[in-house]
Each structure stands twice: as structure tokens, then as C-alpha cells.
C-alpha positions as CSV (number, residue, x, y, z in Angstrom):
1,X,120.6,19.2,-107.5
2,X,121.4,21.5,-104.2
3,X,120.7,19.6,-101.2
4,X,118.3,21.4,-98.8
5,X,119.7,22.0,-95.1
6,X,116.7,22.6,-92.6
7,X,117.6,24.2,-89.2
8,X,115.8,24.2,-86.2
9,X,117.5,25.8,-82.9
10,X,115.7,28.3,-80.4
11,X,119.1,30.6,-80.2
12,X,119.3,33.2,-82.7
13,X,122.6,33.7,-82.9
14,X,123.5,29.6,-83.7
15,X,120.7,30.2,-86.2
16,X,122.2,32.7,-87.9
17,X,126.2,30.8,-88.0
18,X,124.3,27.8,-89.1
19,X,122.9,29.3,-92.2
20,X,126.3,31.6,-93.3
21,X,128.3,28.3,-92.9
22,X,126.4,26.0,-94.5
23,X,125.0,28.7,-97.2
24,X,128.9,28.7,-98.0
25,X,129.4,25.1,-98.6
26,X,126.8,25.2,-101.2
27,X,123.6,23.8,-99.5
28,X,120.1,25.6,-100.2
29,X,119.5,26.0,-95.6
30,X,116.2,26.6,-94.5
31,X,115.7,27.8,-90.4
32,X,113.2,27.7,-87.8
33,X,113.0,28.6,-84.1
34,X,109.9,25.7,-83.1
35,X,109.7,21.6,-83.4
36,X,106.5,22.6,-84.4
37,X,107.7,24.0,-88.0
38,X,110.4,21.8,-88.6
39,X,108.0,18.7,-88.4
40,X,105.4,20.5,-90.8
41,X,108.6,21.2,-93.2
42,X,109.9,17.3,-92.3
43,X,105.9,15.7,-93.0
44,X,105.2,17.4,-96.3
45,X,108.6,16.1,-98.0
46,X,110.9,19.0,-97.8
47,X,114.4,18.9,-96.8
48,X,117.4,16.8,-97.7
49,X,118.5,16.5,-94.4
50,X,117.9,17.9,-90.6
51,X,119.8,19.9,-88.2
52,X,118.5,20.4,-84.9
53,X,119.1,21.5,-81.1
54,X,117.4,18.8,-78.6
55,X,115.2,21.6,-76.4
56,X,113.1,23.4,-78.1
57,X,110.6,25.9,-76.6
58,X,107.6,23.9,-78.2
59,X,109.0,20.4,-77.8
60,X,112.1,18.3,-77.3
61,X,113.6,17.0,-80.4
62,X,113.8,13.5,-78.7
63,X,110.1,13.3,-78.9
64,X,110.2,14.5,-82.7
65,X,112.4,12.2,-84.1
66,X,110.3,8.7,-83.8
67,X,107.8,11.1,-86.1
68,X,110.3,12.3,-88.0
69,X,111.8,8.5,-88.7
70,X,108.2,6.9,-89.0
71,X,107.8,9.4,-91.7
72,X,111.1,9.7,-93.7
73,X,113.3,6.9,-92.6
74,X,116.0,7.5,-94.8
75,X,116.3,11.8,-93.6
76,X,119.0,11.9,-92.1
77,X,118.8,14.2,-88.4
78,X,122.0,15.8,-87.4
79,X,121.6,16.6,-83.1
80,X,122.7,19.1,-81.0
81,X,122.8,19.6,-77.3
82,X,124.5,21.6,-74.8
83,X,123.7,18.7,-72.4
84,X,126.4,16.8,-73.2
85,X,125.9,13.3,-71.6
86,X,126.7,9.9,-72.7
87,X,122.9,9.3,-72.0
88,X,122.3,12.1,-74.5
89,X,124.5,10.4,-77.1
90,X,122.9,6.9,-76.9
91,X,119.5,8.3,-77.0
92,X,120.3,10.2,-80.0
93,X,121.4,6.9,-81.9
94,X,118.1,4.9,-80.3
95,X,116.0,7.7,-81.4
96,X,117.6,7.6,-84.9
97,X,119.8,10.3,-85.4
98,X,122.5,10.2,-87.6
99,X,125.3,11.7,-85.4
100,X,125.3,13.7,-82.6
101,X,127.3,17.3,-82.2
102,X,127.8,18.6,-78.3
103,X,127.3,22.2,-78.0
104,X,129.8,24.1,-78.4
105,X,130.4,22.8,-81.7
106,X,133.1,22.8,-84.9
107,X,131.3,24.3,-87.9
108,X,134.0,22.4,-90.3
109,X,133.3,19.2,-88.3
110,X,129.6,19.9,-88.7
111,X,130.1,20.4,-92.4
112,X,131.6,17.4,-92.8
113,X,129.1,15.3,-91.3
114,X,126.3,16.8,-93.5
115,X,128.4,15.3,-96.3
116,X,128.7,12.4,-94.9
117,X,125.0,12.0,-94.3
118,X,124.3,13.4,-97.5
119,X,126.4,10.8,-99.5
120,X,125.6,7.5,-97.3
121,X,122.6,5.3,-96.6
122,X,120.8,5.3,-93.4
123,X,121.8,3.4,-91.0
124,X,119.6,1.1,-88.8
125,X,119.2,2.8,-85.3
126,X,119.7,1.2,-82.2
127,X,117.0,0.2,-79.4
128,X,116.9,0.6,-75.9
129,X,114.8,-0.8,-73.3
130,X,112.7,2.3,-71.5
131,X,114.2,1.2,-68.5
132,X,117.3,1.6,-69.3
133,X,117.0,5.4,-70.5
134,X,117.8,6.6,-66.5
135,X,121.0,5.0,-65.6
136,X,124.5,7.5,-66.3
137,X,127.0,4.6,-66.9
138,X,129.6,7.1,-68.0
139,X,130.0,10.9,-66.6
140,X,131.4,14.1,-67.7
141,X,130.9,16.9,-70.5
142,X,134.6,17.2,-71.3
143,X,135.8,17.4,-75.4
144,X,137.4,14.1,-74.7
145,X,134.3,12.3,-73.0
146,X,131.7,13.5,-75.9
147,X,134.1,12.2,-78.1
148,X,133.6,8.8,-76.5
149,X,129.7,9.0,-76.4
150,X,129.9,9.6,-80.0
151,X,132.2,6.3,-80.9
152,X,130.6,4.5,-78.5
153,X,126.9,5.0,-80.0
154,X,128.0,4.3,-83.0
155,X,129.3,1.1,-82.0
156,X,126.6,0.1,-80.0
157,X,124.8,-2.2,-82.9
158,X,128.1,-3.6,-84.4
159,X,130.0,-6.6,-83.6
160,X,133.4,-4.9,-83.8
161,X,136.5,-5.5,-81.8
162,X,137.2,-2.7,-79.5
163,X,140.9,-2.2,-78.1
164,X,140.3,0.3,-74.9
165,X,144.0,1.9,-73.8
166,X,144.3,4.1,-71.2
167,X,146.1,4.0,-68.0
168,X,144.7,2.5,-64.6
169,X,141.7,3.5,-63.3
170,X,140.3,5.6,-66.3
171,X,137.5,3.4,-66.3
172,X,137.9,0.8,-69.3
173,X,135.8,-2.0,-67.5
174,X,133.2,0.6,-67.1
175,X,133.6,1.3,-70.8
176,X,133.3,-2.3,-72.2
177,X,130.3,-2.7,-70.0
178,X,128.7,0.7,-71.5
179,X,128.9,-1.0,-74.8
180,X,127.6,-4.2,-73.6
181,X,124.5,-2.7,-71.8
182,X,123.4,-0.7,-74.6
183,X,124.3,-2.7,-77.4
184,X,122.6,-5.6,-79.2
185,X,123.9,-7.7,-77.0
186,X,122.7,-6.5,-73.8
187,X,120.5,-9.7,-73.6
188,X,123.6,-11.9,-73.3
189,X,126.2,-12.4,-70.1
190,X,128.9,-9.7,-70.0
191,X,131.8,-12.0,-68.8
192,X,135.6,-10.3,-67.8
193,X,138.5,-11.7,-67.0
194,X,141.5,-9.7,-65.9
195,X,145.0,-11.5,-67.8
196,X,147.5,-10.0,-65.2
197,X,145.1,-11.4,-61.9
198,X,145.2,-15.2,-63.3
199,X,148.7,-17.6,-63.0
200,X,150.1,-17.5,-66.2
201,X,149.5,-21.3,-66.7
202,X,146.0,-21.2,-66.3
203,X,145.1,-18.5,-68.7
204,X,144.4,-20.7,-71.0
205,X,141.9,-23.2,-69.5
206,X,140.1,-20.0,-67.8
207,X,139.4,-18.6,-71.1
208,X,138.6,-22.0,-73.2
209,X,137.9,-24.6,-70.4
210,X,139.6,-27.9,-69.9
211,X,138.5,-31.4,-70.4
212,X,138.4,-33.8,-67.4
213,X,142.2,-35.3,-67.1
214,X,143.6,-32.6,-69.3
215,X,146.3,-31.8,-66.3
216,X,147.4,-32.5,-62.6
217,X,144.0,-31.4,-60.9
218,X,141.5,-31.4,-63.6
219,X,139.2,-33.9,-62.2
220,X,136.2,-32.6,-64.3
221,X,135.0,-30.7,-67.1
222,X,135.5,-26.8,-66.7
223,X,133.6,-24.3,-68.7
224,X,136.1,-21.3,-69.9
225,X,135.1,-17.9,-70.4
226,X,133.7,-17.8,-73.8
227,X,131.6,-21.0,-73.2
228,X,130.5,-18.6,-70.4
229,X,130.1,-15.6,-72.6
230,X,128.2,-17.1,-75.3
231,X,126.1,-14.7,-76.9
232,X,127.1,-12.0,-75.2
233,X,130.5,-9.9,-74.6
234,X,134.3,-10.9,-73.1
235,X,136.2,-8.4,-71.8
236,X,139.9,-9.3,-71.6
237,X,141.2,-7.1,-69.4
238,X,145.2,-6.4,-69.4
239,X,145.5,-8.1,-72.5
240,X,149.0,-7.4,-72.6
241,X,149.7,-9.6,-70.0
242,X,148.2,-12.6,-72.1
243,X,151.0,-15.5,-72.7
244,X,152.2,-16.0,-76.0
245,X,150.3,-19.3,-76.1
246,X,146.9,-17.9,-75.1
247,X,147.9,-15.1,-77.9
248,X,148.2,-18.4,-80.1
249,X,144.7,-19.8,-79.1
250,X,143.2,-16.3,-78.8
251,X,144.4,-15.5,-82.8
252,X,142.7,-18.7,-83.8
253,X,139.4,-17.8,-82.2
254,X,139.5,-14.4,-83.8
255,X,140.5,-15.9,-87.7
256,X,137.6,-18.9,-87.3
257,X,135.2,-18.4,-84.9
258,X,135.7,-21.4,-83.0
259,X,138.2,-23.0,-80.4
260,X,139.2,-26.0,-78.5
261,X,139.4,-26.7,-74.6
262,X,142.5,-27.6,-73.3
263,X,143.1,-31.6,-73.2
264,X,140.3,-31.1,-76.2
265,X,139.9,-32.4,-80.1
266,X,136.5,-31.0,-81.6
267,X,136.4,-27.5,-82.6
268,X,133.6,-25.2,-80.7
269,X,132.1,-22.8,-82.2
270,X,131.6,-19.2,-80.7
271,X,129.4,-16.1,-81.2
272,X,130.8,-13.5,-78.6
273,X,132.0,-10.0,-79.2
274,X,135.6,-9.5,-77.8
275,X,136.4,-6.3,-75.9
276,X,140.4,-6.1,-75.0
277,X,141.6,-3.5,-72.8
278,X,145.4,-2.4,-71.6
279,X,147.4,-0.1,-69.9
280,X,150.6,-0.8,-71.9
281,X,152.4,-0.2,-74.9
282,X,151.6,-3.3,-77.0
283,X,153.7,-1.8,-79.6
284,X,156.6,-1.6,-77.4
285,X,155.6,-5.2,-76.7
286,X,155.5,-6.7,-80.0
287,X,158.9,-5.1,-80.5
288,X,160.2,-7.1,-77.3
289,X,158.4,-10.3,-78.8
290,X,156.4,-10.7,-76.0
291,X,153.0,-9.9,-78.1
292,X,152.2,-11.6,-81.4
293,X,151.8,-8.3,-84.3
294,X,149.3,-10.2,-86.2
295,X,146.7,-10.7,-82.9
296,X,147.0,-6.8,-82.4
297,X,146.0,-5.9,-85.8
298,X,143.0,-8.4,-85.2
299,X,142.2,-7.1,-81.4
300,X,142.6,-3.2,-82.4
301,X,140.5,-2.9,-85.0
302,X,138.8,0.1,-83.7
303,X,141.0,1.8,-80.9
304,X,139.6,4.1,-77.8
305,X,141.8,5.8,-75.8
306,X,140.6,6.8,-72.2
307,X,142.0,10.0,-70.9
308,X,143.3,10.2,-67.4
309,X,141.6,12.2,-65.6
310,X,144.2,15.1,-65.0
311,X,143.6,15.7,-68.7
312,X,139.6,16.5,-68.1
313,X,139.4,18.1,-65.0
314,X,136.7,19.8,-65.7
315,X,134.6,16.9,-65.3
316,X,135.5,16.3,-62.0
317,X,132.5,18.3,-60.2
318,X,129.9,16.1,-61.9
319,X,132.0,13.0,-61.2
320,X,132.2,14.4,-57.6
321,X,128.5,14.4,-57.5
322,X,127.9,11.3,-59.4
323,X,130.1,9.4,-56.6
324,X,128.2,11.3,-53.6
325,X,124.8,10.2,-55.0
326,X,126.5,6.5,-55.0
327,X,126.8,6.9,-51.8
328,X,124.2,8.4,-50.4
329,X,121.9,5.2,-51.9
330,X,124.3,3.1,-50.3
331,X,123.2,4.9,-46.8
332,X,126.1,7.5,-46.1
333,X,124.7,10.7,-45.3
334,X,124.9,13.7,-47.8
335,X,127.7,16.5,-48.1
336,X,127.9,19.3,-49.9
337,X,131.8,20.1,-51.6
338,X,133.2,23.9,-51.3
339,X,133.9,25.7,-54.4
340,X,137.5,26.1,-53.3
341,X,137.7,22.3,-52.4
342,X,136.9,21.4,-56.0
343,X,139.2,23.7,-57.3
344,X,141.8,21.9,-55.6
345,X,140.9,18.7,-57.1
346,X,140.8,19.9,-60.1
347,X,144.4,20.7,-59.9
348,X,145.6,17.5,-58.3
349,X,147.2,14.8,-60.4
350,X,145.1,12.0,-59.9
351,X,147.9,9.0,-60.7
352,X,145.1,6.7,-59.5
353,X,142.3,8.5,-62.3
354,X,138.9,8.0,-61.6
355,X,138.4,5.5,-59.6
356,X,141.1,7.2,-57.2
357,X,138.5,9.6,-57.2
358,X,136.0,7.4,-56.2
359,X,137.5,5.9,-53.5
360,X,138.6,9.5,-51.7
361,X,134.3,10.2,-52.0
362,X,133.7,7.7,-50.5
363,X,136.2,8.3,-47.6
364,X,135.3,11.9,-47.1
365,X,131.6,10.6,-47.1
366,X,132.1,8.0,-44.3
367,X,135.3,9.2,-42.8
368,X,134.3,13.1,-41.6
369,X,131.2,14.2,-39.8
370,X,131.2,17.8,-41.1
371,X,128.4,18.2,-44.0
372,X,130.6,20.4,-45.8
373,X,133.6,19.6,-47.2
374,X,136.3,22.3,-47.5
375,X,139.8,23.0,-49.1
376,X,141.6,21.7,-46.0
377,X,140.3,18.8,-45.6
378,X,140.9,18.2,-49.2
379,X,144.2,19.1,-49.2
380,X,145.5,17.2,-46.0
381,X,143.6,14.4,-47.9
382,X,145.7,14.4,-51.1
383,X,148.9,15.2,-49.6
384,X,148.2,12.1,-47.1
385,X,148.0,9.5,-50.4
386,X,151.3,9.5,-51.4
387,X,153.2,10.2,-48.0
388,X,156.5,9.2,-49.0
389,X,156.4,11.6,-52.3
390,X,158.3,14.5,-53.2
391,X,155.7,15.8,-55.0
392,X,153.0,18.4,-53.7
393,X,150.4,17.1,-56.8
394,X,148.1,20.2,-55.1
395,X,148.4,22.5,-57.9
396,X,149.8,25.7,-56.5
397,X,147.5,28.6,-55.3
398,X,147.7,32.7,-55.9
399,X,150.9,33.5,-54.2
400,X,152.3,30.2,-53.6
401,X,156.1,29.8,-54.1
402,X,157.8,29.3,-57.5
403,X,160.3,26.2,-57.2
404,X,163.3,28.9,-57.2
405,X,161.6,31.1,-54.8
406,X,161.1,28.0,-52.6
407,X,165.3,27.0,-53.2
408,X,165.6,30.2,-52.5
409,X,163.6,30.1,-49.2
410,X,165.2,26.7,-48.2
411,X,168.6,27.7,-48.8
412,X,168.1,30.7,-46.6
413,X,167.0,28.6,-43.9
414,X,170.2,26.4,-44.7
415,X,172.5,28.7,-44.2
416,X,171.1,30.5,-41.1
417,X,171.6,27.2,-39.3
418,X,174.9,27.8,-39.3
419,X,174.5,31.3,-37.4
420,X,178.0,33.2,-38.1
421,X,179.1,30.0,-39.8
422,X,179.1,29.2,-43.1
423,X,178.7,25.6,-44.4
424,X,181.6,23.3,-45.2
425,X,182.9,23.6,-49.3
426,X,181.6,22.0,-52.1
427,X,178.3,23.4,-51.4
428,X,177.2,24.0,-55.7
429,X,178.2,20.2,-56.2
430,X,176.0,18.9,-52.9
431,X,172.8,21.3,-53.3
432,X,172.6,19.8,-57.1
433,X,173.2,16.4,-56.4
434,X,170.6,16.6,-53.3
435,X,167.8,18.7,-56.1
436,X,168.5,15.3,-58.5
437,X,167.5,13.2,-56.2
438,X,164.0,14.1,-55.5
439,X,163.9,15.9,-59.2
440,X,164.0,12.4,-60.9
441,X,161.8,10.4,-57.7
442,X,159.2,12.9,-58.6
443,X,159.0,12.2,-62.5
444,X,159.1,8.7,-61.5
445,X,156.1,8.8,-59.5
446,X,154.4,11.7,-61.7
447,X,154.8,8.6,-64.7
448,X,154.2,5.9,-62.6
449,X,157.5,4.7,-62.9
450,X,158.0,4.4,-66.6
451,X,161.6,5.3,-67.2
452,X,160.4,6.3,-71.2
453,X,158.1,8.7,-70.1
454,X,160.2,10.2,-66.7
455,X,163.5,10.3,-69.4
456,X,161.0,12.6,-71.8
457,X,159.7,14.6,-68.7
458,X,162.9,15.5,-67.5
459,X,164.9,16.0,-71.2
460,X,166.7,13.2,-70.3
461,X,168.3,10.1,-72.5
462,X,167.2,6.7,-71.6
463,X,170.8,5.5,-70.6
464,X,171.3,8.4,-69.0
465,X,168.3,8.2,-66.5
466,X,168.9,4.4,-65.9
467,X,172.5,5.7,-65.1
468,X,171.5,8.3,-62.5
469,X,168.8,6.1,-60.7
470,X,171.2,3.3,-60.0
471,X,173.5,5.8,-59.0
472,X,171.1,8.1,-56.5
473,X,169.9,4.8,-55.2
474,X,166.5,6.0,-56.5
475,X,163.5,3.7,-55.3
476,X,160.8,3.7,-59.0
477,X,157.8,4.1,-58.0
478,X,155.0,1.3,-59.6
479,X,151.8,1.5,-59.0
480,X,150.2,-2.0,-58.1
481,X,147.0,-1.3,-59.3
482,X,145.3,-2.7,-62.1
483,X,143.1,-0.6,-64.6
């Protein structure tokens, strides 16, 4: 039997797509304008399954779907919304809704996921406090945050692993904690621990505790982190940096459930949910030996990638506002961000991600008593981070200079220092071993000095790069910050 597709969105023109598409993959679609005659469809039984936009002109879908549930818990209720929040995700799973689709949307992704719907059981929806419906944990209406929101709701009520990559200061703590605070386990302690900020010889009685004599020092019992964690969720943070014993210990916990302090004999059982998180290649690790294979497959067993924040720029005015209503709680007096200062954000590379972000906010809100803040002031800013760089990571304006208008420009300025002169021979040779130079520092610093990435940038062999920073001289840039 032809399932039955109802529709409900206020815009015409959606409406109308809606129905051709979904017309064409076979389904019998019927579509409304109003809450109102969507719920009298929904109550008397017709209907296989639900589309509909959140704000209606009669009512908000939000406050339709505990009806809609109460009635027909097993109809599934596909969302839309052009307010494209992770709040708006997480309230669509706690409401009930089967998935949630930002506007604008894919149709064939849209298809798919009635099919989906269509072919699986309901699942159970997840709960949230009412007080915890106001807080925006996570910002930004990019493609690659709303693909977050949507893994992350439907993780919230599982017990799965969760490996978060991304590079530092995209915001994986943040993440885990998202995940924590709206999950089932909201209840119990969120408890991190960061593998590369600990000495590498007490890793292991920080996460497991120690028995009283277990080593020089230990003059009592020491709870670890998942006695700590119990019931709740661990965040190992830089997991990467974990030693292969931990690894060892860690695998074990994983496999059984249970664990042993150090200087210990009886197993202990454990009920946390692990979170791991890392900036690094593991792969490339396990490859040097310096990560067990068989702990990765058990750690990564759903992956979530964080984007830097050069790669969704266009959240970067909500996440400027976010930060400015941060501080303004916190007592700093209000601003208000030209247009043309947030166009020069947006085109700045941000190798410290968000929470570089964050942290020039919260200077410009401190640091300057003007209430607005304007392009120059952010670009003297951004220029004034990285000193000692070659780079101008201010992406260029209308009418800037190209880089050979701007050889062009400097060699003109060369050669007129040498008046009726002209400079000594060799000159081709010197100008392109002077350009190499600051060529290669800059896709050193623009990767954060990894030499894999900077070789790939610059079309470059491995060997070859390696070669031509030792010969340069050339300083590789690392940043020191952890994510």
C-alpha cells in the first residue's frame, strides 16, 4: 500500500516542491498551510508520516508535536526550520521528531529520510528539563554546524563512544559537554581530563586511581577519573597523547567494563560513557606504533569532525554576538561590531578557531572605550596576533594588490634605491631564494607547522620541504595550544 505524505508549511512555494518531489518517489502527499489542519488530519488516523515547518501562522509545530506523539506515537514527524540552531535540533528530538531538516534543505536527502522513517520503528525520544530549553551551548547556522546538531541529537539517548577530531580551539570540550548536558546522563558528573597536560607517568593513576603504597609518594588512596565519573561522562581530551600503557588499561575498560587501580587486584566495575577527543592523525600514529589500532576501532566508533572556523565563516556574526552577550553578563559594557569589521573577520584565518575568537571579544570588549567597533581596529587587531608572520591572514579588500602586483611594487622600490645604480648580479637567483623563504614560513604557520599539510600547500615533496627548511634556516611554527 502507498504510504501517505502529509505536508504542512506556511510557504507556498516549499508546498508546492514538496508535493512534485515526493509525488515522484511514489508517496500518496497530502498539504496544508495551518497546524490547525494537520492535527485534525494527524487525530483522525490519516497519514503515514508528517512533514512539517516549525512556525506556523496558527501555531508552532513544537507545541503540536506532544499532541501529535500522545496520539500516534509510532507517526513518524519529519521537521523543518529556517532557524537553524543546535537548540532547535535538540528540541526537535525532546519533542519527538524523527529527524530534523534545516531550511534550505536537499530534496534527495529529504527523500531518503521519509524512507527511512517509513521502514524503521520509532524511536524513544529524548527529555529535557524545561530549564534547560534556554541555554545555546553550541552557535552557528552553517551546513557544517546543522550537520552536528543533527548527529548530536541523535546521540543524545545512546551510550555510544564518540571520537571528536578537529583542530585546536574548534570547540571539542564544548562538544562532549553538549552531549553530556542534554543527554541521559545529564544527572551524572561530567569529568575531563586533558592526556597531553598530565606527566606521562601519572596518566594512569589519574584516570584509574592508586592504592596507598602503590609508588614513591602514594601515601593514600586516590580516586581516578572514572571512579570520579561514575554514572556520568569522561572526556579524554588529546587522546593521542595517551601512553601505550594507559592505551593498554584504557582497551581493557572498553572490552569489560571494569578496571583496576594502580598497585590494585580486584576488578571495578564501571558505567561511564567515554568521549575521546584529538587534534591528531591517530592513523598516522598507529602507523608510527605509538597508538594501539585495536583501541581506535573501539574509541571511534562514531566519528565527528569539528570544522575550523575558516571553513564556516559565516557563523562568525552570531558567534560574535554570542561572545559579546558573554560578556556583557560578566559586567563589560556593550558594543556594537561594523558591518565592514565583520567582513574582515570573516576573511581572516583564525589558526586559533573559535576560541581565538573568543578571546579577541573579549579584548575588544575590555580593551577599547569606543562603543563601536570598526574595520581598523579590527584589522590592527589581527595583524598584531602573529607579529613575527609573513602572512597578512586579513583577506584582501576591492583593489588590494595581487602577490605579483605587490613583487612588482617591491621590486620597484628595490631598484630605485639604487638611484642611477643598478644592483649587484645574480639578482634572479637572490629575489627567488629571498620569496622561498617567507613562501614556505607562511605555509608553515598557515598549517600550524605540519610539514604533511605545508608539503601539500605548496606542491611540494616531503623530502623536499624538510630539505629546504633546514637549508633556509626556517623557524616551524607550532602552536602551543591545546584544543
Amino acid at each position: 500500500m502507498t504510504a501517505t505524505i502529509l505536508v504542512a508549511d506556511d510557504d507556498a512555494a516549499i508546498r508546492t516542491v514538496l508535493n512534485q518531489a515526493l509525488t515522484r518517489a511514489g508517496y500518496d502527499v497530502r498539504i496544508t498551510s495551518n497546524a490547525a489542519t494537520l492535527w485534525r488530519w494527524v487525530s483522525a488516523g490519516e497519514g503515514d508520516l508528517v512533514v512539517t515547518d516549525v512556525v506556523m501562522p496558527d501555531e508552532n509545530a513544537f507545541d503540536l508535536l506532544p499532541r501529535m506523539k500522545k496520539a500516534r506515537p509510532d507517526l513518524p514527524v519529519l521537521v523543518m526550520s529556517a532557524q537553524n540552531t543546535f537548540m532547535t535540533a535538540i528540541r526537535a528530538s525532546e519533542k519527538g521528531a524523527y529527524d530534523y531538516l534545516p531550511k534550505p534543505f536537499d530534496l534527495t536527502e529529504l527523500i531518503a529520510i521519509v524512507g527511512r522513517a517509513l521502514a524503521e520503528p520509532k524511536r524513544k525520544p529524548a527529555r529535557l528539563d524545561d530549564d534547560m530549553q534556554d541555554g545555546m551551548p553550541l552557535v552557528g547556522r552553517s551546513a557544517a554546524m546543522q550537520e552536528i546538531y543533527r548527529v548530536l541529537a541523535r546521540l543524545m539517548q545512546t551510550d555510544l563512544t564518540l571520537m571528536i577530531t578537529g583542530e585546536s580551539g574548534t570547540g571539542k570540550e564544548l562538544v562532549a559537554r553538549a552531549l553530556h548536558d542534554y543527554g541521559k546522563r545529564r544527572n551524572g558528573p561530567f569529568v575531563a581530563i586533558n592526556m597531553a597536560a598530565i606527566p606521562r607517568d601519572l596518566i594512569e593513576s589519574e584516570l584509574f586511581g592508586h592504592e596507598k603504597g602503590a609508588f614513591t609518594g602514594a601515601q593514600s588512596r586516590s580516586t581516578g577519573r572514572f571512579e570520579q565519573a561514575e554514572g556520568g561522562t569522561l572526556f579524554l581530551d588529546e587522546i593521542g597523547d595517551m601512553p601505550m600503557d594507559a592505551q593498554t588499561r584504557l582497551l581493557r575498560v572498553l572490552q569489560q567494563g571494569e578496571y583496576t587501580t594502580v598497585g590494585g587486584r580486584t576488578p571495578i566495575r564501571t558505567d561511564v560513557r567515554i568521549v575521546a577527543a584529538t587534534n591528531k592523525d591517530l592513523k598516522q600514529l598507529i602507523n608510527q606504533g605509538l597508538f594501539r589500532e585495536d583501541l581506535y576501532y573501539r574509541l571511534n566508533v562514531v566519528p565527528l569532525r569539528l570544522p575550523p572556523l575558516r571553513d564556516r565563516a559565516e557563523d562568525i556574526p552570531d558567534l560574535v554576538r554570542h561572545f559579546m552577550q558573554m560578556a556583557e553578563k560578566e559586567g563589560l559594557d556593550p558594543k556594537r561590531f561594523e558591518n565592514e569589521a565583520l567582513d574582515v573577520m570573516k576573511g581572516y584565518a583564525w589558526p586559533g578557531n573559535v576560541r581565538e575568537l573568543e578571546n579577541l571579544v573579549r579584548r575588544l570588549m575590555a580593551l577599547y572605550p569606543q562603543d563601536v567597533i570598526t574595520r581598523e581596529i579590527i584589522e590592527q587587531e589581527l595583524r598584531a596576533d602573529v607579529p613575527d608572520s609573513p602572512i597578512d591572514k586579513v583577506a584582501p579588500r576591492n583593489g588590494s594588490l595581487t602577490i605579483a602586483q605587490a613583487v612588482e611594487e617591491n621590486m620597484r622600490s628595490y631598484f630605485a634605491s639604487f638611484g642611477d645604480n643598478l644592483p649587484p648580479p645574480g639578482l634572479y637567483d637572490r629575489v627567488l631564494t629571498e620569496m622561498e623563504y617567507p613562501l614556505i614560513l607562511a605555509a608553515l604557520t598557515a598549517t600550524r607547522g605540519n610539514q604533511i599539510k605545508a608539503a601539500d600547500l605548496l606542491g611540494l615533496n616531503r623530502n623536499t620541504l624538510r630539505k629546504k627548511i633546514r637549508e633556509l634556516g626556517v623557524s616551524v611554527y607550532r602552536s602551543s595550544r591545546s584544543a
